[in-house]
C-alpha positions in Angstrom: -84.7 43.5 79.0 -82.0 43.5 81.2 -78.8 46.0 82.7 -76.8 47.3 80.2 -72.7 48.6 80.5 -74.2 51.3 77.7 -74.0 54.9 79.7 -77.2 56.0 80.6 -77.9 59.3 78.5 -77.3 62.6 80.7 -79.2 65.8 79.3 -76.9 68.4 79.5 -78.8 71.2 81.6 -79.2 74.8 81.0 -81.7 76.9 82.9 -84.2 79.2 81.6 -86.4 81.2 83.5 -90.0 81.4 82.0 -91.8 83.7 84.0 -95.9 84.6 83.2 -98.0 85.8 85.8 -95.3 86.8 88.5 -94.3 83.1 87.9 -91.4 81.8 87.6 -90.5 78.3 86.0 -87.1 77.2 85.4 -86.7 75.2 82.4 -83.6 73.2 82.0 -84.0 71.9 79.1 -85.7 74.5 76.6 -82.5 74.3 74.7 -83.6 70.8 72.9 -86.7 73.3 71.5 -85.7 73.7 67.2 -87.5 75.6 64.6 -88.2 73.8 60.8 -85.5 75.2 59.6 -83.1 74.5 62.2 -83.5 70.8 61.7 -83.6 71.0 58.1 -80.2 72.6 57.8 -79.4 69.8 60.8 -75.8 69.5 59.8 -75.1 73.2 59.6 -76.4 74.5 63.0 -74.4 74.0 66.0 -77.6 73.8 68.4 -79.3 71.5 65.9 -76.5 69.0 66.1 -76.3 68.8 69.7 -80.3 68.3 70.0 -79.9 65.8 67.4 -76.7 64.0 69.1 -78.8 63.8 72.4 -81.9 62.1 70.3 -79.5 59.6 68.9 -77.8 59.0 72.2 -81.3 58.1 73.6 -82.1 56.1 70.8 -78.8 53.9 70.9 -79.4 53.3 74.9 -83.1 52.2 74.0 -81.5 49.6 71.3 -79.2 48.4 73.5 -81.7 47.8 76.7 -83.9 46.1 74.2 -81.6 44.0 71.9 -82.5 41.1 74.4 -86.2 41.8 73.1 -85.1 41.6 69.0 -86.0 37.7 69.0 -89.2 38.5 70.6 -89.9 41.6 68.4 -89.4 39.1 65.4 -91.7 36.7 66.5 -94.4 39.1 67.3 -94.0 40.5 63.7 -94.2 37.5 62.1 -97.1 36.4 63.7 -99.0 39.4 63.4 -97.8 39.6 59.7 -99.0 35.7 59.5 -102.5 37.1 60.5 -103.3 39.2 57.6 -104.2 38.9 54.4 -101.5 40.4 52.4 -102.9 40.4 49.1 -106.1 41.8 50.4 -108.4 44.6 49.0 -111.6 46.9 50.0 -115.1 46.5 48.8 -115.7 48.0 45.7 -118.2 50.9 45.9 -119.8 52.9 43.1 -119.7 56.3 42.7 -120.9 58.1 39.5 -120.8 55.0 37.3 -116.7 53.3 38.5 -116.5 51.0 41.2 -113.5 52.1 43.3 -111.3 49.2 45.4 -108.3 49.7 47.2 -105.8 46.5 47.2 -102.5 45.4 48.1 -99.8 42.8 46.8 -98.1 40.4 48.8 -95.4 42.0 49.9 -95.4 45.2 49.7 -95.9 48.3 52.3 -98.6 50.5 50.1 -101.9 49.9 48.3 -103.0 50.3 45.1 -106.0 52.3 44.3 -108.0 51.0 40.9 -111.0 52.1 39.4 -113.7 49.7 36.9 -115.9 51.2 34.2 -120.0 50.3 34.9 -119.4 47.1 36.4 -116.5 44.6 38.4 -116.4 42.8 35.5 -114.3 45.5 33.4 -111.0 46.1 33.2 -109.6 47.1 36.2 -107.3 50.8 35.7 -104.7 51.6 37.9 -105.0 55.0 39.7 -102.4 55.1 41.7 -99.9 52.3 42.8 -98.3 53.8 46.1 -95.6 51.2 46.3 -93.8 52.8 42.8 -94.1 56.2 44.5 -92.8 55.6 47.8 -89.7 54.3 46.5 -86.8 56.6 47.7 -88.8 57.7 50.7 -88.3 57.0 54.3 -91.9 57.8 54.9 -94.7 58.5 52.3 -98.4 59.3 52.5 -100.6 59.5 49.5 -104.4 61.0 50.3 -106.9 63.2 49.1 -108.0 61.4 46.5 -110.9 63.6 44.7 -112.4 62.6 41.1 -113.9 65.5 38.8 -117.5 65.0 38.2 -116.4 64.5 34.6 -114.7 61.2 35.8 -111.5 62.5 33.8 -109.3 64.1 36.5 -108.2 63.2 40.1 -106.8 65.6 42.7 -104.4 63.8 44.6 -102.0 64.7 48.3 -98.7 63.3 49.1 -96.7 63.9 52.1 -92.7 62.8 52.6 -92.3 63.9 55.5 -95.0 63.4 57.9 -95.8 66.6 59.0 -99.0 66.9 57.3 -98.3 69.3 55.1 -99.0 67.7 51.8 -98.5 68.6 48.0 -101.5 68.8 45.7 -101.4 67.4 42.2 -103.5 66.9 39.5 -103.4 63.8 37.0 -105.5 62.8 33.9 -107.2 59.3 34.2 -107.5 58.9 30.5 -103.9 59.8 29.6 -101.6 59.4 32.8 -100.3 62.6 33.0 -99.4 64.3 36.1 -100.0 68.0 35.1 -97.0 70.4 36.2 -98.7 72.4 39.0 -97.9 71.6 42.2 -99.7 73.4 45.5 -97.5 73.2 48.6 -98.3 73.2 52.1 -102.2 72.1 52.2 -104.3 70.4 54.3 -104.9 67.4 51.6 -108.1 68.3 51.0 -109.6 69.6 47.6 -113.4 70.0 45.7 -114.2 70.0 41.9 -116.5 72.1 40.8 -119.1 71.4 38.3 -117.2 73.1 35.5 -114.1 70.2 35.5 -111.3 72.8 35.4 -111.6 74.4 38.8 -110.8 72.7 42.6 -111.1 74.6 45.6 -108.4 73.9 48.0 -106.9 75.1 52.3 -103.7 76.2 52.7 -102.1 76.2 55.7 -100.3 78.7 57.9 -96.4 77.8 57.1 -95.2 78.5 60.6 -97.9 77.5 63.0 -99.8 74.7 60.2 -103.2 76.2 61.2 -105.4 75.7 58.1 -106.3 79.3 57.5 -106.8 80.3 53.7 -109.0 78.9 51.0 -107.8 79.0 47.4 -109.2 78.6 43.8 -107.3 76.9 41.4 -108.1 76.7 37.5 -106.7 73.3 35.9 -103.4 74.7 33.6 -102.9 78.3 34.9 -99.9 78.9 37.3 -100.4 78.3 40.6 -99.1 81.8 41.6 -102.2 83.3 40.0 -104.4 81.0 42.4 -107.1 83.8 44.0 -107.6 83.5 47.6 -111.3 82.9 48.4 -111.3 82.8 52.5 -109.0 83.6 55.1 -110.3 82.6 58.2 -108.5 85.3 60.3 -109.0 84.2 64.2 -106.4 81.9 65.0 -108.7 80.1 67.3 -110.2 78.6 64.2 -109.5 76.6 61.4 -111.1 76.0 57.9 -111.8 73.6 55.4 -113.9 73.3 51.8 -115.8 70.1 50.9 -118.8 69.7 48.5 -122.2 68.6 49.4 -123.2 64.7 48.7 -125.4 66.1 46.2 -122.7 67.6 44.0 -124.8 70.9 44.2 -122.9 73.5 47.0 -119.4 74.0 47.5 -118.9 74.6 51.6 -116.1 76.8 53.1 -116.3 75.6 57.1 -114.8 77.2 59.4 -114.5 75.8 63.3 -113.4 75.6 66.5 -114.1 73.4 69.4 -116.6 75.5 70.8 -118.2 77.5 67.3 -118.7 76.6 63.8 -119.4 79.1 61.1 -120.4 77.7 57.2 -120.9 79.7 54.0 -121.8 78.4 50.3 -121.3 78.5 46.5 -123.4 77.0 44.1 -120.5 74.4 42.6 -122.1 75.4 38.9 -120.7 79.1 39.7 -117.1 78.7 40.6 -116.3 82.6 40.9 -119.3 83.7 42.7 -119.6 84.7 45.7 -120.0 82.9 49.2 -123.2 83.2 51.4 -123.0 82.2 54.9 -125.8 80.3 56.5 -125.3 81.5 59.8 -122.7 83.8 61.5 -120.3 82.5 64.0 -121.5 82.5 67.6 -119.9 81.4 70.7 -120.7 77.9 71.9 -123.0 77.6 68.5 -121.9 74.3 66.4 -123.4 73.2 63.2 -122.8 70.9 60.2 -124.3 70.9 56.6 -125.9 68.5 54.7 -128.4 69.6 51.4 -131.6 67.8 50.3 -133.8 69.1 47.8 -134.5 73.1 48.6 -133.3 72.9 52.5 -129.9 72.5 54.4 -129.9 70.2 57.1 -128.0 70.6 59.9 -126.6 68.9 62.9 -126.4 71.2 65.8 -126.4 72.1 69.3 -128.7 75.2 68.7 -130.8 75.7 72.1 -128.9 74.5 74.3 -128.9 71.0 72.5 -126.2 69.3 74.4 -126.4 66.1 72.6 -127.2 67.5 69.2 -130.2 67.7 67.0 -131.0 67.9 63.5 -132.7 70.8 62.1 -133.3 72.2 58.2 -133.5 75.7 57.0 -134.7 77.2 53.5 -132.1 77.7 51.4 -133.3 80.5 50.4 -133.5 82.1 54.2 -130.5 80.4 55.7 -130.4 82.0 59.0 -130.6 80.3 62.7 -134.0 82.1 63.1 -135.7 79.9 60.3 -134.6 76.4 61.7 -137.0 74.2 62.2 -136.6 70.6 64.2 -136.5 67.4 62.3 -135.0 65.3 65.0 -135.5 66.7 68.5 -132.3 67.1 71.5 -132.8 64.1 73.9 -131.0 64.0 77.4 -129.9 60.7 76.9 -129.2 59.9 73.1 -126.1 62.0 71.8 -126.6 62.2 67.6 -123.1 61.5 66.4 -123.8 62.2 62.6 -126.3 61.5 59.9 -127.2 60.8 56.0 -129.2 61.7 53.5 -130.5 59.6 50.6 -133.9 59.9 48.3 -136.2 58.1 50.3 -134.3 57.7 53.7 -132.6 59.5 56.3 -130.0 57.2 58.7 -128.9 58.7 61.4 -125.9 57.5 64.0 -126.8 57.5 68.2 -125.3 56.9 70.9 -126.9 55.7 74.1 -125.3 54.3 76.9 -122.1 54.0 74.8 -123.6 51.8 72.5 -123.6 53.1 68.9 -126.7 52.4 66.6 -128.1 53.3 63.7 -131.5 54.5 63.0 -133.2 54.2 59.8 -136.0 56.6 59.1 -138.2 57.3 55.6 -139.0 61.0 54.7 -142.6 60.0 54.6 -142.6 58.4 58.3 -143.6 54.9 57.1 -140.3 53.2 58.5 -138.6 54.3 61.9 -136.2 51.5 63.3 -132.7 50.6 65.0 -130.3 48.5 63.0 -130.4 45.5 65.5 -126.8 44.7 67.3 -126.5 41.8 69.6 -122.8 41.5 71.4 -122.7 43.8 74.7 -119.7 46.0 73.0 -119.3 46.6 69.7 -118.5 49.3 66.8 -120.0 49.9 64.3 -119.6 52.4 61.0 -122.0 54.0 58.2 -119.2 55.3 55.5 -118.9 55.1 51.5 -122.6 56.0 50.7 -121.6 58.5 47.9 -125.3 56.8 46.3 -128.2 58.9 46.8 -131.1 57.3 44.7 -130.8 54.2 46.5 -132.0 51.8 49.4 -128.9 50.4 50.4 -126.4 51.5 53.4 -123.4 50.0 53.7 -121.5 50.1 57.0 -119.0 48.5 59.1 -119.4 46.4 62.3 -117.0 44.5 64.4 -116.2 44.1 68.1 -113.4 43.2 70.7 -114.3 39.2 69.8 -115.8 39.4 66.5 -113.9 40.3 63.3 -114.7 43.6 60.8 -117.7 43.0 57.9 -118.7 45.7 55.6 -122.4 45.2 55.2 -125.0 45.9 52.3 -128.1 46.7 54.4 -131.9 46.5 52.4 -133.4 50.1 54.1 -136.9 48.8 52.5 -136.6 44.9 53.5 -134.2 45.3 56.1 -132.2 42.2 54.9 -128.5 42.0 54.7 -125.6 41.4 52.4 -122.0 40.4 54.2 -119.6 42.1 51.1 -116.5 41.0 53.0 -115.7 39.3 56.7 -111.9 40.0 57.6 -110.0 37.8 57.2 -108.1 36.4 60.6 -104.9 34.1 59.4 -102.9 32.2 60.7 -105.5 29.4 62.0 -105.7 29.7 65.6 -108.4 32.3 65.9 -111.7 31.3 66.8 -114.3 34.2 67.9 -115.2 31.6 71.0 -112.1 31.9 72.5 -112.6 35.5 73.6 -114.5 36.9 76.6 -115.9 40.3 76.0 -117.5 42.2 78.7 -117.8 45.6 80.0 -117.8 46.6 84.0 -118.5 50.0 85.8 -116.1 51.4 87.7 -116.9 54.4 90.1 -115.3 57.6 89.6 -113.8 60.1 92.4 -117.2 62.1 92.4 -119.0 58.9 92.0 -119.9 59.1 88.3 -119.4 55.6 86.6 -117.0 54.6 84.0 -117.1 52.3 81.3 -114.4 49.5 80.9 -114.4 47.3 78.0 -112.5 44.3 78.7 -111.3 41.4 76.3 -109.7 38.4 76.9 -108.7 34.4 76.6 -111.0 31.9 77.6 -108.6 30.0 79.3 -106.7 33.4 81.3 -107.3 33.1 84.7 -108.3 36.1 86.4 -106.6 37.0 89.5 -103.6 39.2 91.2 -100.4 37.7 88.5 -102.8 38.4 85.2 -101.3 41.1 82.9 -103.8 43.8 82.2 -103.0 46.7 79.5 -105.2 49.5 80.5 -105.7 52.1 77.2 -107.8 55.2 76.9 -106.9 58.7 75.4 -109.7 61.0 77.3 -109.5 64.4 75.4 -111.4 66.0 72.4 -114.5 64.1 72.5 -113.2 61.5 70.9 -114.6 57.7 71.9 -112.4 55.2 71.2 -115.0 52.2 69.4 -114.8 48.5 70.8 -113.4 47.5 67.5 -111.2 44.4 66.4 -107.6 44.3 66.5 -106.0 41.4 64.8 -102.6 42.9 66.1 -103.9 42.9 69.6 -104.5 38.9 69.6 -100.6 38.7 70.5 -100.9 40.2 73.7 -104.6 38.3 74.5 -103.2 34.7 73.6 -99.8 35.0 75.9 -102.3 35.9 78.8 -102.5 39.4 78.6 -106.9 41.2 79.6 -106.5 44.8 77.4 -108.8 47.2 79.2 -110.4 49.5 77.1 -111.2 52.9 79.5 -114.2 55.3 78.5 -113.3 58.3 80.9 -114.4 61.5 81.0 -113.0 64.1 77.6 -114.6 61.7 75.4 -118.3 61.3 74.7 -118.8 57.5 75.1 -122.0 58.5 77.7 -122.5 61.7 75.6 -121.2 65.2 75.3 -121.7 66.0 78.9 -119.2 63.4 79.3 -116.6 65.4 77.2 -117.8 68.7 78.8 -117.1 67.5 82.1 -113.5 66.0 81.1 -111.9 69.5 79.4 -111.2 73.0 80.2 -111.0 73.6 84.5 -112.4 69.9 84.5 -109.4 68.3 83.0 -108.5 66.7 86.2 -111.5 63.7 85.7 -109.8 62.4 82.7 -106.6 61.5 84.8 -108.9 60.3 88.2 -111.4 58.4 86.0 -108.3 56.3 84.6 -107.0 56.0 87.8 -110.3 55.1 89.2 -110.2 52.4 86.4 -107.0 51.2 87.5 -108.0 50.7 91.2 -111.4 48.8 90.3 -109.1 46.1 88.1 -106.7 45.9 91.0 -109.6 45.6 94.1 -111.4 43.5 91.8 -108.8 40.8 91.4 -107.9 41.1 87.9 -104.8 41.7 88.2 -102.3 44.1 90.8 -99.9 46.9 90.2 -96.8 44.2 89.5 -99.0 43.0 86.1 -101.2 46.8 85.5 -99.8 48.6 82.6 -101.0 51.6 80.7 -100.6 53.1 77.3 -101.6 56.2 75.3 -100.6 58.7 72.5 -100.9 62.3 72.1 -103.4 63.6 74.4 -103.6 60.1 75.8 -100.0 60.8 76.4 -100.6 63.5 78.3 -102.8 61.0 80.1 -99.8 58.7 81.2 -98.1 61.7 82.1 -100.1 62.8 84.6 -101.1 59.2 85.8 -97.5 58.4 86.3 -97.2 62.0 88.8 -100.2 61.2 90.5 -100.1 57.2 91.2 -97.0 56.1 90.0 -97.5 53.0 92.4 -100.5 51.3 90.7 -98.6 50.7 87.4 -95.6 48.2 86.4 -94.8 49.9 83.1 -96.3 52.3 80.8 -96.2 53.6 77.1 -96.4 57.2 76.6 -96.5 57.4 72.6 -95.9 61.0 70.5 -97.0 62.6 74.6 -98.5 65.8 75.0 -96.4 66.6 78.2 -95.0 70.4 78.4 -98.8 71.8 78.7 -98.3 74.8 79.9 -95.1 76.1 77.6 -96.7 75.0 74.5 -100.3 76.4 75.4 -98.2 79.7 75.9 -96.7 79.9 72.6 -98.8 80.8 69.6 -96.1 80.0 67.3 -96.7 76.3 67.7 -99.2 74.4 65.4 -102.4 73.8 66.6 -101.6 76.1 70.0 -104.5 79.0 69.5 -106.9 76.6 67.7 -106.6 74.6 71.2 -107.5 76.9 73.8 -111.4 76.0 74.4 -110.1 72.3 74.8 -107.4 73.6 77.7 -108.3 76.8 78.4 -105.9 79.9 77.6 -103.0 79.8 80.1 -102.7 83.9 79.1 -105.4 83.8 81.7 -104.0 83.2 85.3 -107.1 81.1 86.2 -106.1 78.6 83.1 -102.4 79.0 83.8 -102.5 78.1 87.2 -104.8 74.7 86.8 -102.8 73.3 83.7 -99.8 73.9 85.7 -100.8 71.5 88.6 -101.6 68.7 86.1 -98.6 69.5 83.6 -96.5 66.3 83.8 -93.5 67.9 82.2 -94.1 70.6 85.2 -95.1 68.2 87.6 -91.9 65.6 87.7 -90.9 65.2 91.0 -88.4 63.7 93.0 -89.9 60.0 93.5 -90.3 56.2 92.3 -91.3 56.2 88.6 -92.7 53.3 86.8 -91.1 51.5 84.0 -91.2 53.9 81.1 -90.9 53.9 77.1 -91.7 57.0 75.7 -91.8 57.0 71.9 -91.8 60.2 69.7 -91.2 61.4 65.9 -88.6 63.8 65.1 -90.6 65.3 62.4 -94.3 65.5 64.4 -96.6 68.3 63.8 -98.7 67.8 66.3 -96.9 67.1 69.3 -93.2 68.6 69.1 -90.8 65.8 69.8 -89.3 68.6 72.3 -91.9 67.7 74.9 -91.1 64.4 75.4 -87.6 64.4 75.3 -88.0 67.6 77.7 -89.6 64.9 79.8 -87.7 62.4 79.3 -84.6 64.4 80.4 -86.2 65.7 83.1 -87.5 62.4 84.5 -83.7 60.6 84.4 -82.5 63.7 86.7 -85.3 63.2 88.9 -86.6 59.8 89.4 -85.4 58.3 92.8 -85.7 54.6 91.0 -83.7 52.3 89.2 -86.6 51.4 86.6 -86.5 51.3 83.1 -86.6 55.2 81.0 -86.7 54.7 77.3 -86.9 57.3 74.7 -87.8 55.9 71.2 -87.4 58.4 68.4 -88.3 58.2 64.7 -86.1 60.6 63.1 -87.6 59.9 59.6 -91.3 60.3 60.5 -94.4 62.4 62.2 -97.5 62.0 64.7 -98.5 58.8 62.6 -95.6 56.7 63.1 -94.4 55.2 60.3 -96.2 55.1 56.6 -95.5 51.2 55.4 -98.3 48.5 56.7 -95.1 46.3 58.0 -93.4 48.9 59.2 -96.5 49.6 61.4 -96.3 46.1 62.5 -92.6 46.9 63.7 -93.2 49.3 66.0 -96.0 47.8 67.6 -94.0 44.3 68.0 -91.6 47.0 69.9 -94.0 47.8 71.7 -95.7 44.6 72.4 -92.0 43.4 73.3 -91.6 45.9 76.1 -94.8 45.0 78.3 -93.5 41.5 77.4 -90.0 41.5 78.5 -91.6 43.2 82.0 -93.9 40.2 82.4 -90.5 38.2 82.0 -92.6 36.6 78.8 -89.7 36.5 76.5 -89.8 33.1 75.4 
């Protein structure tokens, strides 16, 4: 990348005073802020068209910076493209007598989702090809796939937009027909009853996406006669329907980050009447599970930090009749569990390290599933069997490429069903290092960082290191495989994987103690990161970068206000940067269902600390690092407002002569783009950019 003659964009400024709590914050660039329908009717609103011409402007400066990176951008493509198997496809699994696989043709963006009657040997039917209806759409997103128990109908979502608000339709498996009703604006999600003809479904609020109503649906009447089953009316929570593994309960759930509340049907009775198994309570989580005559439940009941499991009666649901099945332990968080006939598996985390445990109902069997690399991940999914004594699950780790597994619960042997497939060949598993190392935190806590290399890198002040985390909701980022992340690793490149404080790699204290008025350790603990690589002589703030999207944006944000110094360049992707204005208006999706996560600025106490961390609010006249910061026009979740607020606000403000890039996606959401190659794309962009800073364009 190198100076351009293209005029640097200028943000025209025009001040608005926001003023809560006597005060006052002026806001020059609130203008760029536009409703759905302003920028649906784009071409017809003056306001829309000069947000939109400012966008555009951005994105023509970012092409012409980075036209010296194209060559670079097509080589990373076409090596990462080189590296997968494009004519590849899942594992089948069976579920109520079809095994199910998911495929895709060489070629082509989308999968193809195909069902086979009894056994892999039958003909194989075509569900849905996704490549046939994507065509005409910029970006398309086909989910919810959900089978009637008859086998005969499917329930499927599609999104063209990428806003998450998807359309629900219904098609017949044994004729092809795609009935006429059509659901707007739903979460994706949908349960059969037991009756064939009726699917629960979540509508969403249309203004501020919150999912907040439950519908049922009967297969041929008009939609407009659906009856409204639930409205979850505090717009701190959300709500969602599912059906238990057993096929026997339909589950409204209703949550927030601090409470959960759950209520049942029995799925034979569509138009009865929900019971709730235990009331809503503050700082009182649970999950539902059903075997035999009792729910099980995963909670934090008692002050269970790191979750237990406990069962109740059906018959006397409530809080006061659950019993322990698997004690709380100080030091073992209990991610999630499942239920078969003879077994119960449950998923731990201890030390970071996830395991499963394999236990039988009649205590004859208690063991771990035994893992052997220091840093791994690994998965229990698409066990819809119950009668059966066979898990599968996924493993894989920074060195070692994915498997889905067949594990014998009884004779604890396994069956490898598929090892990914790494093309290309010039990968070899012994060519990596994978380690992790403790750095010490600001209070002296220790952090995680998982590290990954190239034999052959040498570790010193000129290696490139990309530092990643995201820090925020309690979600840990796994150790997994990336066969995309090989570019980086072979041209010399450590990527630095950073378990800080918001997520609940060490358990949930660690996510306690990274949220709310203790925000601030997510930021320090990366930064704290950052300084161990650099005193430990892996690399030095000329060759540190950092990268993170959404609340990992926010991340960047902050890291770039506070030590600005330790990095070279940094990728802030779809950032969550104007904290405080978007925590102060309801109106925004997700805003109300977010305050136990960043506390309610409405309260002065909240208001004050998320303004001293607010990056957006914290820009400052001073040396920046070089910056790309990449966003979707479209995006649901974090308003592409924010970081083009931020952007703005940065190019009046920065005292340095680095890069400042914004990257918008005018046709697409949060997710980036929809296509599998298109994916590629935009990470050979971004790939490209720490490149060209490393002066590796060759």
């Amino acid at each position: 990348m190198k100076s351009t003659d293209a005029p640097i964009p200028v943000a025209e400024k025009q001040p608005t005073n926001l003023e809560k709590h006597g005060d006052v914050r002026i806001d020059d660039y609130f203008w760029m802020r536009l409703s759905d329908d302003q920028k649906n009717a784009a071409e017809k609103d003056v306001q829309s068209q000069k947000v939109v011409h400012y966008l555009e402007q951005e994105n023509t400066y970012y092409k012409e910076v980075t036209k010296s990176t194209i060559p670079l951008q097509e080589v990373l493509f076409e090596e990462m493209k080189g590296r997968i198997k494009e004519d590849d496809a899942s594992v089948p699994y069976k579920d109520n007598g079809y095994f199910y696989s998911t495929r895709y043709e060489i070629g082509k963006q989308y999968p193809i989702y195909s069902r086979r009657k009894g056994n892999l040997e039958a003909e194989e039917a075509i569900l849905f090809n996704v490549n046939e209806m994507a065509e005409g759409f910029d970006y398309y997103q086909l989910g919810g796939l959900n089978i009637s128990s008859d086998n005969k109908l499917m329930v499927f979502a599609t999104d063209t937009v990428g806003r998450r608000q998807y359309s629900l339709r219904i098609k017949n498996l044994e004729t092809g027909k795609i009935y006429k009703e059509k659901i707007e604006n739903t979460t994706g999600g949908s349960v059969w009853a037991n009756d064939n003809k009726t699917i629960f479904y979540t509508k969403k609020n249309p203004i501020t996406l919150r999912s907040e109503k439950i519908y049922r649906h009967i297969l041929g009447t008009p939609t407009s006669e659906d009856i409204e089953v639930f409205h979850e009316k505090d717009d701190t929570f959300g709500t969602y329907v599912t059906k238990s593994k057993s096929d026997k309960y339909i589950i409204i759930g209703s949550y927030s980050t601090l409470s959960t509340e759950a209520q049942y049907l029995d799925a034979d009775n569509p138009t009865g009447a929900f019971t709730i198994i235990q009331p809503r309570e503050k700082d009182l989580e649970y999950s539902v599970a059903h075997f035999e005559d009792h729910f099980y439940l995963l909670t934090n009941k008692d002050n269970a930090i790191n979750f237990k499991l406990m069962k109740t009666p059906i018959s006397t649901v409530g809080k006061e009749n659950w019993i322990d099945v698997i004690a709380h332990r100080e030091a073992t968080l209990l991610e999630d569990f499942s239920i078969f006939k003879d077994y119960l598996v449950l998923e731990e985390r201890t030390n970071g390290l996830h395991k499963v445990r394999i236990k039988r109902w009649d205590k004859t069997a208690d063991y771990y599933i035994p893992f052997k690399e220091e840093t791994y991940a690994v998965s229990v999914y698409s066990n819809p069997d119950f009668d059966t004594e066979i898990i599968r699950y996924s493993y894989n780790s920074f060195t070692t490429p994915s498997s889905v597994i067949d594990f014998n619960m009884k004779d604890q042997s396994k069956d490898i069903k598929k090892e990914q497939a790494v093309l290309g060949g010039r990968f070899q598993k012994e060519n990596y290092v994978s380690k992790r190392v403790w750095a010490t935190a600001k209070d002296g806590k220790k952090i995680a960082i998982s590290l990954v290399y190239h034999k052959s890198t040498v570790l010193n002040e000129n290696t490139p290191v990309l530092q990643y985390a995201y820090g925020s909701y309690g979600y840990t980022i796994p150790d997994s495989f990336s066969t995309t992340r090989l570019t980086l690793l072979d041209r010399g490149f450590v990527y630095a994987l950073a378990h800080i404080r918001g997520s609940e790699y060490l358990g949930r204290e660690w996510y306690e103690d990274g949220k709310m008025l203790h925000k601030k350790n997510t930021f320090t603990d990366f930064v704290a990161c950052s300084q161990y690589l650099i005193a430990n002589n892996y690399t030095s703030p000329a060759h540190l970068y950092a990268m993170g999207g959404s609340a990992g944006g926010l991340l960047m944000g902050a890291i770039v206000n506070m030590n600005p110094e330790l990095y070279n360049g940094v990728i802030a992707s779809v950032p969550f940067v104007d904290v405080i204005s978007t925590m102060l208006d309801d109106s925004i999706p997700l805003t109300t269902g977010e305050y136990d996560e960043w506390g309610n600025p409405n309260d002065k106490e909240f208001y004050d600390y998320i303004k001293s961390y607010s990056p957006y609010d914290q820009v400052k006249p001073r040396a920046y690092p070089n910056i790309l910061v990449i966003t979707g026009f479209h995006d649901s979740q974090v308003q592409y407002w924010e970081p083009a607020k931020w952007v703005a606000k940065l190019r009046a403000l920065k005292t340095d002569t680095n890069l400042l890039l914004l990257d918008t996606n005018m046709e697409a959401g949060h997710g980036g783009a929809s296509g599998r190659f298109d994916a590629l794309k935009e990470t050979a962009k971004e790939y490209s950019f720490f490149l060209a800073l490393e002066d590796k364009l060759e």
